[in-house]
C-alpha positions in Angstrom: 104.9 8.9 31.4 104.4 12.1 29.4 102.4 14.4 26.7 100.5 12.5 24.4 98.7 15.7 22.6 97.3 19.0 23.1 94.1 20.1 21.6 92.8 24.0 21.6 91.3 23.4 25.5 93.1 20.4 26.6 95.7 18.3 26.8 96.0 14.4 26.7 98.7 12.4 29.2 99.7 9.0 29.3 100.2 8.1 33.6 100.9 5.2 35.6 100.0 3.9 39.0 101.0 1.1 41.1 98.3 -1.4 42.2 99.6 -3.7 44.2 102.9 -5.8 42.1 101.3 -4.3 39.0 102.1 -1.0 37.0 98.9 0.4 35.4 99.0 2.7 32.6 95.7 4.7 32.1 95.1 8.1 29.7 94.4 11.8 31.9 92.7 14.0 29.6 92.8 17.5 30.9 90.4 20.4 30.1 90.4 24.2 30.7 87.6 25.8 31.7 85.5 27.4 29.1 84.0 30.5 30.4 80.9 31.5 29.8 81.3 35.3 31.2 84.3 36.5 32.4 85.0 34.6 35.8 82.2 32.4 35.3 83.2 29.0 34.3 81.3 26.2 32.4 81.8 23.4 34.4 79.5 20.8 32.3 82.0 21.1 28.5 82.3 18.7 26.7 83.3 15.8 28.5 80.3 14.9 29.7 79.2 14.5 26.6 82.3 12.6 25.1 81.5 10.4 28.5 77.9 9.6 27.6 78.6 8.9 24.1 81.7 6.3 24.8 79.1 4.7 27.7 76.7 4.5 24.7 78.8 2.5 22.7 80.1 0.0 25.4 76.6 -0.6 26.8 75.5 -1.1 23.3 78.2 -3.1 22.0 80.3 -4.5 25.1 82.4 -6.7 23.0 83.3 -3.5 20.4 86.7 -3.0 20.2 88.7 0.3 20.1 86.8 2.4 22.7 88.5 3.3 26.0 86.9 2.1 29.0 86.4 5.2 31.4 87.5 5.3 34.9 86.6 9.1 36.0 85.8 11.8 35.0 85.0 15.2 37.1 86.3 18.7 37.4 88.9 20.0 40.2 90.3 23.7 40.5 90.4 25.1 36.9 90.4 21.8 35.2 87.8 18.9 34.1 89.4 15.7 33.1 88.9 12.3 32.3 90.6 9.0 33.1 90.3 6.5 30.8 92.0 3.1 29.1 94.8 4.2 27.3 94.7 2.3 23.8 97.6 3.3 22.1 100.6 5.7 21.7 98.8 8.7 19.8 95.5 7.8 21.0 
């Protein structure tokens, strides 16, 4: 699929899967590690944060449109990221 933006610590990606018959596009956001001391990364950024709030919302107003519906979220090697509904082409 491709870039869909870059931000100062991440980027934003636009994937596909195959489930079954069925092609399913989803959005990969992808952090860097901030570091909190050199070689000491801060593995809880922002994202769980931008997860809580977007929960918020949905459990508050289930029927709200416009909010992506997240998938995953987590942190491998030097990276956190966050799979979520993809909503549109520039997010």
């Amino acid at each position: 699929m491709g870039k869909l933006g870059s931000g100062v610590h991440s980027n934003i990606y636009a994937v596909s899967a195959i489930k079954g018959q069925k092609q399913i596009i989803r959005t990969l956001k992808v952090v860097h590690f901030v570091y909190i001391q050199e070689g000491i990364p801060l593995k809880e950024p922002q994202i769980k944060t931008e997860v809580a709030v977007l929960k918020s919302i949905k459990d508050t107003n289930p029927d709200e449109l416009g909010f992506a519906q997240i998938y995953e979220y987590g942190y491998e090697s030097n990276f956190n990221f966050l799979i979520m509904t993809l909503l549109g082409p520039n997010l």
